[in-house]
Each structure stands twice: as C-alpha cells, then as structure tokens.
C-alpha positions as YAML, in Angstrom:
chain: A
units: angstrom
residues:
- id: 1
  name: UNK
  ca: [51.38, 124.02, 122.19]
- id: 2
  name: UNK
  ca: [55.19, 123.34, 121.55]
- id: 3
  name: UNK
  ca: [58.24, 123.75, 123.74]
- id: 4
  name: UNK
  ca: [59.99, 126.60, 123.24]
- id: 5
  name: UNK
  ca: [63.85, 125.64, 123.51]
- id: 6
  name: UNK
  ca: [66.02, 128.41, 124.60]
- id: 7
  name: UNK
  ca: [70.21, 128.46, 123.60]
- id: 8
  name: UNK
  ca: [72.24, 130.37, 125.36]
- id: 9
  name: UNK
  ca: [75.32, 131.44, 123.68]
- id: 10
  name: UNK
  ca: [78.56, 129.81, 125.12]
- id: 11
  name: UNK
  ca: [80.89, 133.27, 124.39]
- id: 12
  name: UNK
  ca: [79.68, 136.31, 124.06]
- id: 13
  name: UNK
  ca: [81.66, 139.50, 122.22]
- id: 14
  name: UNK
  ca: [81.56, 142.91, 121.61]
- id: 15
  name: UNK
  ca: [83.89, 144.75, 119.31]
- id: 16
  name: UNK
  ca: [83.58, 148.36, 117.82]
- id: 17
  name: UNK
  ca: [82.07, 148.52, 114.43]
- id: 18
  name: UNK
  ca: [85.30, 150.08, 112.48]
- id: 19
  name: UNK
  ca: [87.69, 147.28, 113.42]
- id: 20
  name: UNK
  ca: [89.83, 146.02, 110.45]
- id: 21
  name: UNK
  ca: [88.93, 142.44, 109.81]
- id: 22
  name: UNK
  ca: [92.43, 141.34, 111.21]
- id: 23
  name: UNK
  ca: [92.24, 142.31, 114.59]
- id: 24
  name: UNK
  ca: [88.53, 141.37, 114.46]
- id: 25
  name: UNK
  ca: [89.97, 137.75, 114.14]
- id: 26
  name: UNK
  ca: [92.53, 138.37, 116.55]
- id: 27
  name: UNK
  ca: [90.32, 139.30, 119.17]
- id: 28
  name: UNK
  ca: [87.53, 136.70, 118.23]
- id: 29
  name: UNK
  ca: [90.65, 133.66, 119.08]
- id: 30
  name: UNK
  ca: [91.86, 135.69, 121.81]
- id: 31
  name: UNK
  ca: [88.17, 135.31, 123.59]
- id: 32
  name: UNK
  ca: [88.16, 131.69, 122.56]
- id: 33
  name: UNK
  ca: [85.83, 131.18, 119.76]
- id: 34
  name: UNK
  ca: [87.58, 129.34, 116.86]
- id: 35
  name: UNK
  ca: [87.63, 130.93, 113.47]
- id: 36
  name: UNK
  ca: [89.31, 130.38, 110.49]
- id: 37
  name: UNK
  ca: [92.27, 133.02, 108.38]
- id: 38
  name: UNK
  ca: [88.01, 134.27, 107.16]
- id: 39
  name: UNK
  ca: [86.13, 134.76, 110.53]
- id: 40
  name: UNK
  ca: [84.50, 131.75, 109.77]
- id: 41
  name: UNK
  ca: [83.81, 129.49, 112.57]
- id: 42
  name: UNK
  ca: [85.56, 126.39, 112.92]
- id: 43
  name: UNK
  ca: [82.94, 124.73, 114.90]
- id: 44
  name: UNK
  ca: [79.66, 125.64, 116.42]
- id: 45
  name: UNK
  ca: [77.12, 128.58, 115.22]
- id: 46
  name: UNK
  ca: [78.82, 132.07, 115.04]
- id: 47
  name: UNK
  ca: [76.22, 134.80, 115.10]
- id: 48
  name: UNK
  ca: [77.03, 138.57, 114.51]
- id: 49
  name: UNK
  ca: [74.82, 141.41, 114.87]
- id: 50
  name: UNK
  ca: [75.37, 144.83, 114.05]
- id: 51
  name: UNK
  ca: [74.05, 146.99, 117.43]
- id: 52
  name: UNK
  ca: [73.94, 150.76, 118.15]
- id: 53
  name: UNK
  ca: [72.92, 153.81, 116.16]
- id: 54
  name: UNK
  ca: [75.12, 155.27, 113.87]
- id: 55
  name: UNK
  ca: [77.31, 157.67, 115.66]
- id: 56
  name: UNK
  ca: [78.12, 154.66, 118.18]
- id: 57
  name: UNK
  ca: [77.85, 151.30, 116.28]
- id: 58
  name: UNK
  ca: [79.79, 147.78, 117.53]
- id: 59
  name: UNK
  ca: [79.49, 144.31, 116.25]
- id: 60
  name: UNK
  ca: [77.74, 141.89, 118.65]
- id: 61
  name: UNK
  ca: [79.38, 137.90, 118.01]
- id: 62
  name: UNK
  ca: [77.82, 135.07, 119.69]
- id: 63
  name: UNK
  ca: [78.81, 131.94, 119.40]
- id: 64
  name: UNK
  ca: [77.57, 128.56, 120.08]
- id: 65
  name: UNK
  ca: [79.77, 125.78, 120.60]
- id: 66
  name: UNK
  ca: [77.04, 123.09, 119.97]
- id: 67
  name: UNK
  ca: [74.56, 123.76, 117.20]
- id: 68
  name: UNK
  ca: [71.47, 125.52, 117.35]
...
C-alpha cells in the first residue's frame, strides 16, 4: 500500500462568483498570493473551484506556495 501525501494549501480565498476579473486580481494580491496582470500565478499551484448552487455561487482559490 502507498503513502498517501496530504498538501495543505498555504492561502486560502473566497470571492463571489460575479466579480470582474480586475478586482478578482486585486483581491487575490491583497491576500498575498502572487499573480500576474492574467490571474496567473507567479509561483506555486493556484487552484480555483467554482462552489455553491446557482442562486449563491463564489469562486474558491487555493494556492500553494510550493508545488504539489
């Protein structure tokens, strides 16, 4: 049997669904993750998932600072 390695993300964010791709990335540097003009991230694993139903839906980022 193998060894199951667990990650834990270093920052974890939750943003509203409808934001407008500029404050998106304003909020994403604000919490400290490093992304580029894109959303891209700089360094480490950035992870987004779409959570909720549809009435109340929110983006879910996670990012890793060392890789995955």
């Amino acid at each position: 049997m193998t060894k199951l390695t667990t990650h834990f993300a270093t920052i974890t964010l939750t943003l509203p669904y409808d934001m407008d791709a500029g404050a998106e990335n304003l909020a994403l540097l604000a919490s400290g993750i490093p992304v580029d003009s894109l959303g891209n991230a700089k360094s480490g694993f950035l992870f987004v998932r779409t959570t909720g139903n549809w009435e109340d839906r929110s983006n879910t980022f996670r990012w890793f600072a060392s890789r995955v």
